[in-house]
C-alpha positions in Angstrom: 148.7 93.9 45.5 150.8 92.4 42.6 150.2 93.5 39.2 148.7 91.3 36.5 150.1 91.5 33.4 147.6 93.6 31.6 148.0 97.2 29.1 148.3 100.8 31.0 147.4 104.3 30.2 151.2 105.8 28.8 150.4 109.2 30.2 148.8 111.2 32.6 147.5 113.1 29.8 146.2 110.1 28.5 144.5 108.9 31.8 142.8 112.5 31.2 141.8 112.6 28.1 140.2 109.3 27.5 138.7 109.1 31.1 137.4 113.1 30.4 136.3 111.5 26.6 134.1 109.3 28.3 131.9 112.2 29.2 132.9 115.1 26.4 130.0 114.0 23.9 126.7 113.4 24.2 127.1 113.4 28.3 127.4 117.1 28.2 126.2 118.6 24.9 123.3 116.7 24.6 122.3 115.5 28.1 123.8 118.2 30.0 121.8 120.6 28.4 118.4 118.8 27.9 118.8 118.4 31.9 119.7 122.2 32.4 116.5 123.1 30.5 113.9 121.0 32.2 115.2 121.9 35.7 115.2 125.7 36.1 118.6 126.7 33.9 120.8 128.6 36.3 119.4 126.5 39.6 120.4 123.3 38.4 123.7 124.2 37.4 124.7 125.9 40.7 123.2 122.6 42.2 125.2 120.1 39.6 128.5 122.0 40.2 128.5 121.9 43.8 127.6 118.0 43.7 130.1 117.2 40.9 132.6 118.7 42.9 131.6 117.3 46.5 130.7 113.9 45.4 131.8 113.8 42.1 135.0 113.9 42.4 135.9 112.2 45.5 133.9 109.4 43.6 135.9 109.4 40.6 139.0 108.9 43.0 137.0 106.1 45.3 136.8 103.9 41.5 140.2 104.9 40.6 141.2 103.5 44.1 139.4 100.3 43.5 140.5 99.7 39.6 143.8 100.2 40.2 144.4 98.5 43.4 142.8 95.4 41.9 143.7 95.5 38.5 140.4 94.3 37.5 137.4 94.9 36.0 134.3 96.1 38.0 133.7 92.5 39.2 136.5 91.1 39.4 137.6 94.4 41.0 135.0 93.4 44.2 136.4 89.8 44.3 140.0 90.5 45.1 139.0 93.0 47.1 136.8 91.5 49.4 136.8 88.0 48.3 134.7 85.8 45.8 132.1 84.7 48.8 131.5 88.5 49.7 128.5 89.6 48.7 130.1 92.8 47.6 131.1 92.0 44.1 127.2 92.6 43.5 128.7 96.1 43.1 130.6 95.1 40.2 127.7 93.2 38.2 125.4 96.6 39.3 128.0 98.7 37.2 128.4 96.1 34.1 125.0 96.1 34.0 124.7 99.7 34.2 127.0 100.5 31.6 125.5 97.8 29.0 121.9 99.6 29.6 123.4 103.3 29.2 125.3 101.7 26.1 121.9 100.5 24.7 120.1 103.4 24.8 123.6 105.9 24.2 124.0 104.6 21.0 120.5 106.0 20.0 121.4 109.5 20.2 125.0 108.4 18.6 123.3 107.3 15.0 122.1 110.6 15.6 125.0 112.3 15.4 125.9 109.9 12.6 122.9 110.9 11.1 123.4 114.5 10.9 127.0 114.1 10.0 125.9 113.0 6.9 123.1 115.6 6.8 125.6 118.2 7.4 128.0 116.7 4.3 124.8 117.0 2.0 124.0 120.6 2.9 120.9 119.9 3.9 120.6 122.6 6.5 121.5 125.4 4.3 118.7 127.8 3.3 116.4 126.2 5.8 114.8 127.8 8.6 113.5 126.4 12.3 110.5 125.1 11.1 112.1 123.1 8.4 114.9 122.2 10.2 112.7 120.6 13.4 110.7 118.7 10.8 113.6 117.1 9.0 114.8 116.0 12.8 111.1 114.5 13.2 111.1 112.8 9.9 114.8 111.4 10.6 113.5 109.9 14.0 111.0 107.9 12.4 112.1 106.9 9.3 112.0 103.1 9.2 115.4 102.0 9.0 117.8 104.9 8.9 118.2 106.0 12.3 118.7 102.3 13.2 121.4 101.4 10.1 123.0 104.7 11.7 123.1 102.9 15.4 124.1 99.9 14.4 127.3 101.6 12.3 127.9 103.3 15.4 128.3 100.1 17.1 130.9 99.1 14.7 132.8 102.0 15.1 133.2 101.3 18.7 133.5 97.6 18.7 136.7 98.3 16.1 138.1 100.8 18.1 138.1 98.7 21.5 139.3 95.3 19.7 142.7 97.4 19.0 143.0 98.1 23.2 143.8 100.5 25.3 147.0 102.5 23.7 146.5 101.9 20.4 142.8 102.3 20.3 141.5 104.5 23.3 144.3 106.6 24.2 145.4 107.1 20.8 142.1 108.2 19.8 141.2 110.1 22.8 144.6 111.9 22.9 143.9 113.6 19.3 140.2 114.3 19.5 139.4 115.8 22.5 141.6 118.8 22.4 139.8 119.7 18.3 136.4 119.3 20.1 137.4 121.8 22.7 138.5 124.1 19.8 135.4 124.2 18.1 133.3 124.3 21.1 134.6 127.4 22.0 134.1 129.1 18.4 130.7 128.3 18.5 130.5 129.9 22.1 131.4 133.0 20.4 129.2 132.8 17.8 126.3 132.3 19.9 126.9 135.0 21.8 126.4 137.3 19.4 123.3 136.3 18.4 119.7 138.5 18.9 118.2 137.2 21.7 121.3 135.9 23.2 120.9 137.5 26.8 117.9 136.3 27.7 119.8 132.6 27.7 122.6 134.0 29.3 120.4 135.0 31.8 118.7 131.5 32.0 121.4 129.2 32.2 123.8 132.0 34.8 120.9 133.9 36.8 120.0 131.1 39.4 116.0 131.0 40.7 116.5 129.1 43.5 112.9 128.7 44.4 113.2 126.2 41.6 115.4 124.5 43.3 113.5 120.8 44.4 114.4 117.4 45.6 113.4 116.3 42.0 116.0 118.8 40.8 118.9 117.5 43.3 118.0 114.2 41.8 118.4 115.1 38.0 122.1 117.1 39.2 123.1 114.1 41.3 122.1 111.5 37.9 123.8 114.5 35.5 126.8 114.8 38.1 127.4 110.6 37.7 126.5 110.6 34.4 128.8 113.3 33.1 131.7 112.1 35.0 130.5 108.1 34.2 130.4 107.4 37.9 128.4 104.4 38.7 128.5 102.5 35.4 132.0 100.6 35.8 133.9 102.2 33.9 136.1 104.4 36.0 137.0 101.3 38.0 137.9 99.6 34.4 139.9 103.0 33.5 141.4 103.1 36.8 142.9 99.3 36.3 145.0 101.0 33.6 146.5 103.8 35.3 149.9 103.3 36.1 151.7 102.5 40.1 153.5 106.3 39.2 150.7 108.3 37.9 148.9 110.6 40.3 145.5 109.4 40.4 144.4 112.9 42.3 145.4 115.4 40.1 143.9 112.9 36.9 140.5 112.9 38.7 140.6 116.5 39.1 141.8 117.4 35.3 138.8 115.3 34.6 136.5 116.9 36.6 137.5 120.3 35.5 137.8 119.4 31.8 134.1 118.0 32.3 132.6 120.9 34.0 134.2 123.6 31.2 132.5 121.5 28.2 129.3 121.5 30.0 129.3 124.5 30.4 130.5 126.1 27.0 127.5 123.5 25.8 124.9 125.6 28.0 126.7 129.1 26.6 126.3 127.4 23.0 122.7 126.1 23.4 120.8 128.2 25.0 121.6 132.1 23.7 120.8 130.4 20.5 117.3 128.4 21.7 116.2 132.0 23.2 117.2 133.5 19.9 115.2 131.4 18.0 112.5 130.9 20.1 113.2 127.2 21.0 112.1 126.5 24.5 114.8 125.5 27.1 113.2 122.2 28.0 112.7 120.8 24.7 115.0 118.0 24.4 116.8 116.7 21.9 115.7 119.7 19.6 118.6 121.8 22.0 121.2 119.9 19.8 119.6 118.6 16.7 117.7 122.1 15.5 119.5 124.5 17.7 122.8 124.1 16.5 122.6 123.9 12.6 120.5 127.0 13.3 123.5 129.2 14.8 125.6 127.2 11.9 123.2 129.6 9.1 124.2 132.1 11.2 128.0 131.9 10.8 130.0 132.8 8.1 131.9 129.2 6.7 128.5 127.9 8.3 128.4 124.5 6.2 132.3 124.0 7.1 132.0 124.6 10.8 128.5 122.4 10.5 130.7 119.7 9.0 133.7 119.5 11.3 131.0 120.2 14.5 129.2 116.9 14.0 132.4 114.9 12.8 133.9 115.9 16.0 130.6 115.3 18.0 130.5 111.9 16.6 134.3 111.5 17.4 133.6 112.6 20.7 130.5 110.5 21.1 133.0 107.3 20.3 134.7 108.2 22.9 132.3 107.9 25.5 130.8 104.4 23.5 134.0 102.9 23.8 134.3 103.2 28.1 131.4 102.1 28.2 131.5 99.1 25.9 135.0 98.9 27.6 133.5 98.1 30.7 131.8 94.9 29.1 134.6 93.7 27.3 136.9 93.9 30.8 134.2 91.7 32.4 134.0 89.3 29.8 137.5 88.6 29.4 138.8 88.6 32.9 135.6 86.7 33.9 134.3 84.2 31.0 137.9 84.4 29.3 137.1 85.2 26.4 139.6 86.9 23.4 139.8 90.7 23.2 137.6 90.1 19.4 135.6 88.1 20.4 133.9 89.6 23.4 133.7 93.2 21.8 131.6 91.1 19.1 129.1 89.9 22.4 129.2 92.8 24.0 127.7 95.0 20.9 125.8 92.8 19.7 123.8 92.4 22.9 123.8 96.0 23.7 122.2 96.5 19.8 119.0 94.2 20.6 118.1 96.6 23.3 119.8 99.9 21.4 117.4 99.0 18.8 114.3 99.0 21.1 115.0 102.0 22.1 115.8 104.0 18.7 112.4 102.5 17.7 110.6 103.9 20.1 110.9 107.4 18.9 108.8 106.7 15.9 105.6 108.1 15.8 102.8 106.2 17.2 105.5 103.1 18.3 103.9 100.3 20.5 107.7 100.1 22.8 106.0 102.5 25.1 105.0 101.9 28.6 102.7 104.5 29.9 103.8 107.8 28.3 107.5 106.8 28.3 109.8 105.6 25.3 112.0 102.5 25.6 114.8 105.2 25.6 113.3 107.4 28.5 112.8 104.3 30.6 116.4 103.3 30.5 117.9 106.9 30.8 115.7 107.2 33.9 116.5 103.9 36.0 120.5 104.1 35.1 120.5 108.0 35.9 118.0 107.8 38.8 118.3 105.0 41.0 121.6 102.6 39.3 124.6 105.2 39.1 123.1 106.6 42.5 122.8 103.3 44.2 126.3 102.0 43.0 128.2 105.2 43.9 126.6 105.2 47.2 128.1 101.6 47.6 131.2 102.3 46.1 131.8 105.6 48.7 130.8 102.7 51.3 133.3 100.4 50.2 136.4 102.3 50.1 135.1 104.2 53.3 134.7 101.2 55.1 135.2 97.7 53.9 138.8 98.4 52.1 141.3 98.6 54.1 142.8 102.4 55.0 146.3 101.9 55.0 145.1 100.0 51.4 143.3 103.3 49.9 145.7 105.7 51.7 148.7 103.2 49.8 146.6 104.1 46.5 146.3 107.7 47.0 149.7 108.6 47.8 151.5 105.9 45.4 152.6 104.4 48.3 153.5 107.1 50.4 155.6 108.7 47.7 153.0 111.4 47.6 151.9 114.1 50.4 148.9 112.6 52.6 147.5 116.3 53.6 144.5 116.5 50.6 144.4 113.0 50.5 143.0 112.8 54.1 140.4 115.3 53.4 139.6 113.5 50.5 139.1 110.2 52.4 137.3 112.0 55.1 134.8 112.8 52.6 134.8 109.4 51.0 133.2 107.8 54.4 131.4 110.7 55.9 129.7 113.6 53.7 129.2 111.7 50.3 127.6 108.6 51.3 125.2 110.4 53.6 124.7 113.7 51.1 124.2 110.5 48.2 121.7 108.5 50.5 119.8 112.0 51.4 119.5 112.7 48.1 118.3 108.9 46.9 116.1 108.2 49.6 114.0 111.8 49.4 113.1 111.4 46.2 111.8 108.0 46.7 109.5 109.6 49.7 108.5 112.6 47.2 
């Protein structure tokens, strides 16, 4: 299929780090975590390796295949693949959809970070102990404008970034950030590890219980698994529309994947020796990143300097994972309703920010934007982590499994035969056999549960 005129990735390192970036934030310091906690520790992350491995990655690869075969966005993506009156550019919508309701409720947790960036310029964790430390978190969540002003700059941030396009914004940025955030994750490692206490995490988050292994479990691995590696949402089909005829899409996925894994990780080796050591329970949430971590940073020697450049490069990282996923609107809204580059980065956070807001608003104390027990925030994590990524990858694997044709994908995953078929195979093997019925399985049980 010809080529459009349109920007690429200059390098495979580039491909890597900005598709990895899309993940290396909140995805897996916050959420990865917060997931680990609630679901048994060591269980669901034997469970969430083996998926994001066996589906994960083979995903990853079925978007790539689609993105840059079409050289489209998500939707358009579907059309040129299987033509305007198909009914399968549904899939595309599902994702840009997907994408703008993750990028709602994302940017929540972003002012966050925002938040405590400037918290952690001010000193305002030094001297204080847990108790102080959760309450400031608790009166930051419900102060009356603050945590939104902090969203909303956040927005900015991202809507500047992807107005300057895919080298000079994304890459560029990507490229220099990711590799610091690496850095400093593994110093904290280190320091957490030497904590009191630290053992008994170690133990929790390495020392599987698999009678705590359930369907609702395999769910939450599956939604962590997509979520993590941004399956589902569009915008590895938007990333993969930029990755050059030469570049080898395979070994890209799998840096990704690998690069992905090691930060979640490290975050479980960071959080959790330090919530046992400070009596924080494993399941509590947010706190896991908002009180754990300035705790270990009272800890260190050059605490209020490694506090500092931690959530500067969390924030960084954070952006990163914003911008694919505003990305993904923008794409649509050019190639689709034509509209400028500015212009449609403009749109695209303004309409995520009258649902972002909902949702940081819903945190407060006593807020009315609940529905049952569940925030604004909760309610959109759940339907894009539980059924939307799950239902679009399961699509996606059917797409590329069957609908595309296998000359087409095979064309895609050896550059056109100038690459060895061997892996490939297997990889397409598992594209239309094991992942969409290990996906469905998954789905479908949960639903009878």
């Amino acid at each position: 299929m010809a080529d459009k005129k349109r920007e690429t990735f200059g390098s495979k390192l580039g491909i890597i780090m900005a598709t990895a970036g899309s993940a290396l934030g909140l995805g897996n310091i916050y959420r990865f975590p917060c997931e680990a906690g609630a679901n048994g520790g060591a269980a669901f992350l034997m469970v969430y390796l083996a998926l994001a491995l066996l589906i994960g990655t083979p995903l990853m690869i079925s978007e790539f295949v689609i993105g840059r075969r079409s050289r489209s966005n998500p939707v358009g993506a579907f059309k040129r693949l299987s033509g305007a009156r198909s009914a399968w550019p549904v899939v595309g919508y599902l994702g840009v959809v997907c994408a703008f309701l993750i990028l709602a409720f994302y940017t929540t947790v972003a002012g966050w970070t925002l938040g405590y960036l400037g918290k952690s310029v001010a000193g305002h964790f030094g001297g204080q102990d847990l108790e102080a430390i959760q309450q400031q978190f608790s009166d930051f969540t419900n102060h009356p404008w603050l945590p939104v002003a902090c969203q909303l700059a956040f927005l900015a941030l991202t809507a500047v970034v992807v107005m300057r396009g895919v080298k000079d914004g994304i890459e560029r940025w990507s490229k220099i950030l990711m590799p610091m955030l690496l850095v400093i994750m593994v110093v904290l490692c280190v320091k957490s590890l030497t904590l009191s206490g630290a053992g008994e995490g170690l133990r929790f988050f390495f020392k599987p219980d698999f009678s705590k292994i359930t369907g609702r479990v395999v769910l939450s691995a599956l939604g962590q698994s997509f979520f993590s590696l941004s399956i589902g949402m569009g915008a590895l089909i938007t990333y993969g529309s930029y990755i050059g005829r030469r570049d080898n899409m395979v070994s890209s996925a799998v840096g990704v994947a690998l690069a992905d894994t090691l930060v979640a990780v490290l975050a479980g080796v960071v959080i959790f020796p330090a919530a046992f050591s400070f009596g924080i329970q494993p399941e509590a949430g947010a706190a896991l990143a908002f009180t754990t971590l300035p705790m270990v940073f009272q800890q260190m020697t050059g605490g209020y300097f490694f506090c500092l450049i931690f959530f500067l490069l969390l924030v960084i990282a954070t952006l990163t994972s914003t911008i694919s996923l505003l990305e993904v609107i923008v794409a649509a809204l050019t190639e689709e309703l034509r509209l400028p580059r500015r212009k449609a980065a403009l749109v695209g956070a303004a309409g995520t920010a009258a649902i972002g807001v909902l949702a940081t608003l819903s945190f407060r104390t006593g807020s009315p934007l609940h529905i049952g027990a569940s925030t604004v925030f909760d309610l959109l994590d759940h339907l894009t982590a539980l059924y939307m990524m799950p239902i679009g990858g399961l699509l996606i694997v059917l797409f590329v499994g069957w609908k595309m044709k296998r000359a087409d994908v095979m064309a895609e995953l050896t550059n056109e035969g100038t690459l060895r078929a061997g892996l490939r195979k297997g990889i397409l093997f598992i594209v239309r056999y094991l992942a969409p019925v290990a996906i469905a399985v998954i789905f479908f049980s949960q639903l009878l549960m």
